[in-house]
TIPADO-840159 format. One record per residue (C-alpha): residue number from 1; residue in three letters; y, x, z. Coordinates in steps of 0.05 Angstrom, whole numbers, plus 5000, padded with zeros to 4 digits. Layout:
BEGIN
<node k="NUM" r="ALA" c2="Y" c1="X" c3="Z"/>
...
//
This chain:
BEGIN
<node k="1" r="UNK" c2="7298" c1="4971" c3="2434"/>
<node k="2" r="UNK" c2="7334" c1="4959" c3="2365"/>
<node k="3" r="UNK" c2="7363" c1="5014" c3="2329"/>
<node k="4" r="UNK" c2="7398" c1="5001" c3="2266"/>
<node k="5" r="UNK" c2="7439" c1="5050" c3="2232"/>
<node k="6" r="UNK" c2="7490" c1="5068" c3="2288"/>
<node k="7" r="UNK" c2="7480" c1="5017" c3="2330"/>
<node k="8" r="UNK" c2="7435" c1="5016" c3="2384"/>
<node k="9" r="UNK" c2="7411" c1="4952" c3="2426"/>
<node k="10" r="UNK" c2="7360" c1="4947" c3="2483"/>
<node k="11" r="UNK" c2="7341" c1="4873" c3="2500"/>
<node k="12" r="UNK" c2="7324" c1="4858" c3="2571"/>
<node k="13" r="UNK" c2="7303" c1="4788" c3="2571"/>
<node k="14" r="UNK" c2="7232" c1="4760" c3="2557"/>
<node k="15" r="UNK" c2="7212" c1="4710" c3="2512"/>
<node k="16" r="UNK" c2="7231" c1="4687" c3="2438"/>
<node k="17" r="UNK" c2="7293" c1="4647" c3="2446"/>
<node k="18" r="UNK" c2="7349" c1="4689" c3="2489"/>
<node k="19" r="UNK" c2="7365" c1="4762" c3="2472"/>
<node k="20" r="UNK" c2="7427" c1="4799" c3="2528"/>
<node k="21" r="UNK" c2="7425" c1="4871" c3="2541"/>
<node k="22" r="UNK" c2="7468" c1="4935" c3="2530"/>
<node k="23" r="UNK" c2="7483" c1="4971" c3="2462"/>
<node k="24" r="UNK" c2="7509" c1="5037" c3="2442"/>
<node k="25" r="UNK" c2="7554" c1="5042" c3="2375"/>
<node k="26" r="UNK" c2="7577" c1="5109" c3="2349"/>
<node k="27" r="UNK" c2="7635" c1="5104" c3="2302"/>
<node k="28" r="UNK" c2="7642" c1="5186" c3="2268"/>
<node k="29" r="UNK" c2="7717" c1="5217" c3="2260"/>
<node k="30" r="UNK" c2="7760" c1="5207" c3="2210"/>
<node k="31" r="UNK" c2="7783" c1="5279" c3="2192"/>
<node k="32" r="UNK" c2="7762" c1="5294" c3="2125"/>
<node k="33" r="UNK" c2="7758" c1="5240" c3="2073"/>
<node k="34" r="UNK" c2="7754" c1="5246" c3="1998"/>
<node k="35" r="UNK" c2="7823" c1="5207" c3="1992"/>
<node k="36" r="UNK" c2="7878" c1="5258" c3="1997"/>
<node k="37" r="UNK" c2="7927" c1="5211" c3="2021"/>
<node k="38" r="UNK" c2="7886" c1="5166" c3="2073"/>
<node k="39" r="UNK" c2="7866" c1="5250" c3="2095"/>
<node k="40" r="UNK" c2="7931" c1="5262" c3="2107"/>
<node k="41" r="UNK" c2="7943" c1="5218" c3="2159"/>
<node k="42" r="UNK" c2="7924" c1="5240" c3="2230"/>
<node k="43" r="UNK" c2="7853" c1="5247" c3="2250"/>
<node k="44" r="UNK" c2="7825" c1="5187" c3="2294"/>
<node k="45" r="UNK" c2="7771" c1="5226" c3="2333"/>
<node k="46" r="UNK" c2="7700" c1="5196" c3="2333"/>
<node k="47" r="UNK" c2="7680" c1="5128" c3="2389"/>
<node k="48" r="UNK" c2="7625" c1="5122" c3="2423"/>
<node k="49" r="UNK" c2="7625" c1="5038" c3="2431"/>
<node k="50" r="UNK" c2="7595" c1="5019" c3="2500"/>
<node k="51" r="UNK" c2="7579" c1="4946" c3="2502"/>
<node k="52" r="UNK" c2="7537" c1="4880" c3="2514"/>
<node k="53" r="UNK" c2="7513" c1="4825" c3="2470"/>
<node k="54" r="UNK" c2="7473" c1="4751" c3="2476"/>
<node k="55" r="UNK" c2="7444" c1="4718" c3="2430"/>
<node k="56" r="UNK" c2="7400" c1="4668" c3="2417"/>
<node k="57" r="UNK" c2="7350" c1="4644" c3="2363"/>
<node k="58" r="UNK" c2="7331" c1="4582" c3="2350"/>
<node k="59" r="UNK" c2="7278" c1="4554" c3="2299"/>
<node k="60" r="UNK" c2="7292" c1="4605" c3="2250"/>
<node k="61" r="UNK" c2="7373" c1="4600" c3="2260"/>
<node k="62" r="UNK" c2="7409" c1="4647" c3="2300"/>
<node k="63" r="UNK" c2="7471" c1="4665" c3="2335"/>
<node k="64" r="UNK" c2="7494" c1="4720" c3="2368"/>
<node k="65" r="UNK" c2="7552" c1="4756" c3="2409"/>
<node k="66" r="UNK" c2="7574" c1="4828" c3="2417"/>
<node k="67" r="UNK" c2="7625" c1="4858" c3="2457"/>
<node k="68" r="UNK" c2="7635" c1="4938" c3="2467"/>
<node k="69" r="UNK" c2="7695" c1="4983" c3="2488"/>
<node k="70" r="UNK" c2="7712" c1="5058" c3="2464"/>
<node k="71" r="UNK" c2="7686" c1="5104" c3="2527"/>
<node k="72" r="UNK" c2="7702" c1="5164" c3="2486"/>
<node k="73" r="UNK" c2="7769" c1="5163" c3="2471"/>
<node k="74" r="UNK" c2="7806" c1="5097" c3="2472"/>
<node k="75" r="UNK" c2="7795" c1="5075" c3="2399"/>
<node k="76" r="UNK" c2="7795" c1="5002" c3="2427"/>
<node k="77" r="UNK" c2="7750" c1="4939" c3="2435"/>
<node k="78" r="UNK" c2="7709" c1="4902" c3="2380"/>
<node k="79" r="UNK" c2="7676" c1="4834" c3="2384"/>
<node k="80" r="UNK" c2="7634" c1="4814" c3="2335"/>
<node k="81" r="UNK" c2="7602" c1="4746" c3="2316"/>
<node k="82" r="UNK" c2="7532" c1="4740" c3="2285"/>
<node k="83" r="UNK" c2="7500" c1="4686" c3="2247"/>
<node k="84" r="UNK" c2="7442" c1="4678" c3="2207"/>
<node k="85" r="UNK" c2="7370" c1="4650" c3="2183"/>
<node k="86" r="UNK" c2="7308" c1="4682" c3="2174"/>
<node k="87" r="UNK" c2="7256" c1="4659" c3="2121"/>
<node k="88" r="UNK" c2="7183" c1="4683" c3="2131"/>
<node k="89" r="UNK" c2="7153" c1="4694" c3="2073"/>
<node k="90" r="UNK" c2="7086" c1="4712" c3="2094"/>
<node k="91" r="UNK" c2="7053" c1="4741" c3="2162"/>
<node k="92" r="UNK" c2="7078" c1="4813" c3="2152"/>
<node k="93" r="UNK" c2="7146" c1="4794" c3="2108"/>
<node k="94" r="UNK" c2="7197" c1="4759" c3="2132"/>
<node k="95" r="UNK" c2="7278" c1="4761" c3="2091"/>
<node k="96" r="UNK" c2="7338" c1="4742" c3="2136"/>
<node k="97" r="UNK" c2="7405" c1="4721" c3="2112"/>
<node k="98" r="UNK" c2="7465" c1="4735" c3="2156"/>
<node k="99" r="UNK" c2="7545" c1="4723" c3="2161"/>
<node k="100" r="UNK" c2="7593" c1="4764" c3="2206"/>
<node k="101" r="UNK" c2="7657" c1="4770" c3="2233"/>
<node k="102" r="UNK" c2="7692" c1="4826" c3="2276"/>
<node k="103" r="UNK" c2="7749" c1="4819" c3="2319"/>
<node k="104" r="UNK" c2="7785" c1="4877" c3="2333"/>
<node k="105" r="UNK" c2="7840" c1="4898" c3="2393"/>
<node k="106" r="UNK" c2="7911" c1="4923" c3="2386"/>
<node k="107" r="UNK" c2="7888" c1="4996" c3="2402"/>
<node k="108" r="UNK" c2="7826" c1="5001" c3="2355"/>
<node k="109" r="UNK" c2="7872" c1="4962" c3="2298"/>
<node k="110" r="UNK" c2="7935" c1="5023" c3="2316"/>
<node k="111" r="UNK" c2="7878" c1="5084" c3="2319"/>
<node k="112" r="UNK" c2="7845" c1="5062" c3="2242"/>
<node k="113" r="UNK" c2="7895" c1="5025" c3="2208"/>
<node k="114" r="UNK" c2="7966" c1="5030" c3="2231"/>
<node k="115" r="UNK" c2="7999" c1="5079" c3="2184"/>
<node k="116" r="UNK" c2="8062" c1="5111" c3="2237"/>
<node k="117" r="UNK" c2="8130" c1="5143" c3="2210"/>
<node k="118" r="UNK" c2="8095" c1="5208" c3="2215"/>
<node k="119" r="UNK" c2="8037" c1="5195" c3="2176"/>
<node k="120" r="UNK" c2="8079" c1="5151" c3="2128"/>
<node k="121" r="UNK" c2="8116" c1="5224" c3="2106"/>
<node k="122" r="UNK" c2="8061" c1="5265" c3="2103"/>
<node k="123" r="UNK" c2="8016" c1="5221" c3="2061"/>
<node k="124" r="UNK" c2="8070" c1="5179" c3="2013"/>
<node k="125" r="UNK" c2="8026" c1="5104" c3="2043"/>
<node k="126" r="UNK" c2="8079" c1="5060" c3="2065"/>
<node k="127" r="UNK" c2="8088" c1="5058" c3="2137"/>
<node k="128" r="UNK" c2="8048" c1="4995" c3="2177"/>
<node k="129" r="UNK" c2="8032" c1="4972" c3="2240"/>
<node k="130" r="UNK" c2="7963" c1="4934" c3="2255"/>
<node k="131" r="UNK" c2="7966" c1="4878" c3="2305"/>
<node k="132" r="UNK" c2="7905" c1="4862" c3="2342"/>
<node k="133" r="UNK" c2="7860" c1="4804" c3="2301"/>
<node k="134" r="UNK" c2="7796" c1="4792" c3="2259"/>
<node k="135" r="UNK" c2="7789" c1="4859" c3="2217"/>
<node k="136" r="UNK" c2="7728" c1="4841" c3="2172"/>
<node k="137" r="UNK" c2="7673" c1="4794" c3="2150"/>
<node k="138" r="UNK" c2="7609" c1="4801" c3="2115"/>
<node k="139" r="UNK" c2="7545" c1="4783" c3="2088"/>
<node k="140" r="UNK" c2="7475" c1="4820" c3="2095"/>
<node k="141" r="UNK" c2="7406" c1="4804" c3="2065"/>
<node k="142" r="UNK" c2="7342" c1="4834" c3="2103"/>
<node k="143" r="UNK" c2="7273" c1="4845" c3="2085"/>
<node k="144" r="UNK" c2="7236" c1="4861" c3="2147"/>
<node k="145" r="UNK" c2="7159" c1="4874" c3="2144"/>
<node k="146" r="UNK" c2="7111" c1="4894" c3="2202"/>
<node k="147" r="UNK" c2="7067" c1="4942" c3="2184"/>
<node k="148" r="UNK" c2="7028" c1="4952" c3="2251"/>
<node k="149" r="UNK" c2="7019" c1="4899" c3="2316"/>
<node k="150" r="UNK" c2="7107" c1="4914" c3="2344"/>
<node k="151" r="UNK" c2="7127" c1="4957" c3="2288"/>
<node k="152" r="UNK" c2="7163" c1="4943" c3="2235"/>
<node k="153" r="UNK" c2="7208" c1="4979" c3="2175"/>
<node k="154" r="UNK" c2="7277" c1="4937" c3="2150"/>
<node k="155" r="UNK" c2="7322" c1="4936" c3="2091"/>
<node k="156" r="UNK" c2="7391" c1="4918" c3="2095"/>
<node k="157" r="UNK" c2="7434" c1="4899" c3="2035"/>
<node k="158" r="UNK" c2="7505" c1="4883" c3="2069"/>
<node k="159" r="UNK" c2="7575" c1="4868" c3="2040"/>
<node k="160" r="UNK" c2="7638" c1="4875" c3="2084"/>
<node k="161" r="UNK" c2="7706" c1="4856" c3="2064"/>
<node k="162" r="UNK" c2="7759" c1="4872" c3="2107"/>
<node k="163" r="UNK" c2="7823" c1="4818" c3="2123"/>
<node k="164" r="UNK" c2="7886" c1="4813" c3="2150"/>
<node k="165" r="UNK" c2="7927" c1="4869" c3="2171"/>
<node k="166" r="UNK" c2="7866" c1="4913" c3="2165"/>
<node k="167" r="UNK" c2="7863" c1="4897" c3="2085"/>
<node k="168" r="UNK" c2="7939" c1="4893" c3="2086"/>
<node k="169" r="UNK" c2="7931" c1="4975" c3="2109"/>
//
């Protein structure tokens, strides 16, 4: 089980190489943000992602896949794609280097970043209409260190950028 920040993950394969199981995402509300005119817009109530991913690792390269659907409230479908490299540094230490991509559906792109006639009035934003596509990328750097035989504490240093019409919004 793999729990980091609001994304949970519970492998169910053996072994080194091959990681597949189920994971849990929770996504909170947008109701009341700091910006007055992205808090004029309509609340997007909060997703709870349901999903799967794979993933495999490889030397110290991996790869991985994962897929998960809005069971809450219809906020849409992401798919994201993981890369990245891990560097031991000692037998407790060991930094990791990652690049990511998310793919996002028509609905999840229309629920946080389509901006309707409505919402267009109330908040002065011009009005715009997300089409389904790739939403964001990013970069992380790790520092993982096991403290104790299976346990272990992690840092996580990540940019994100979003693209397309998400950055468009």
């Amino acid at each position: 089980v793999h729990l980091l920040g609001n994304k949970l993950k519970g492998n169910l394969l053996a072994g080194d190489m091959w990681r597949l199981g189920p994971m849990l995402e929770y996504i909170s509300s947008r109701a009341d943000v700091d910006n007055n005119r992205v808090d004029d817009l309509k609340n997007v109530d909060a997703s709870v992602m349901l999903g799967v991913f794979v993933g495999v690792e490889i030397d110290r390269w991996s790869a991985s896949v994962e897929m998960r659907q809005d069971v809450a409230d219809g906020n849409g479908f992401l798919l994201t794609l993981n890369g990245g490299y891990n560097l031991p540094i000692n037998e407790q230490l060991k930094l990791g280097f990652g690049v990511f991509t998310t793919f996002a559906d028509g609905d999840y792109m229309n629920a946080y970043f389509s901006v309707d006639s409505g919402d267009a009035r109330r908040s002065g934003l011009k009005e715009d209409d997300a089409d389904s596509g790739f939403k964001d990328f990013g970069l992380n750097i790790s520092a993982d260190y096991n403290f104790y035989e299976n346990w272990s504490v992690m840092g996580l240093f990540s940019y994100t950028r979003l693209v397309g019409d998400a950055e468009d919004s």
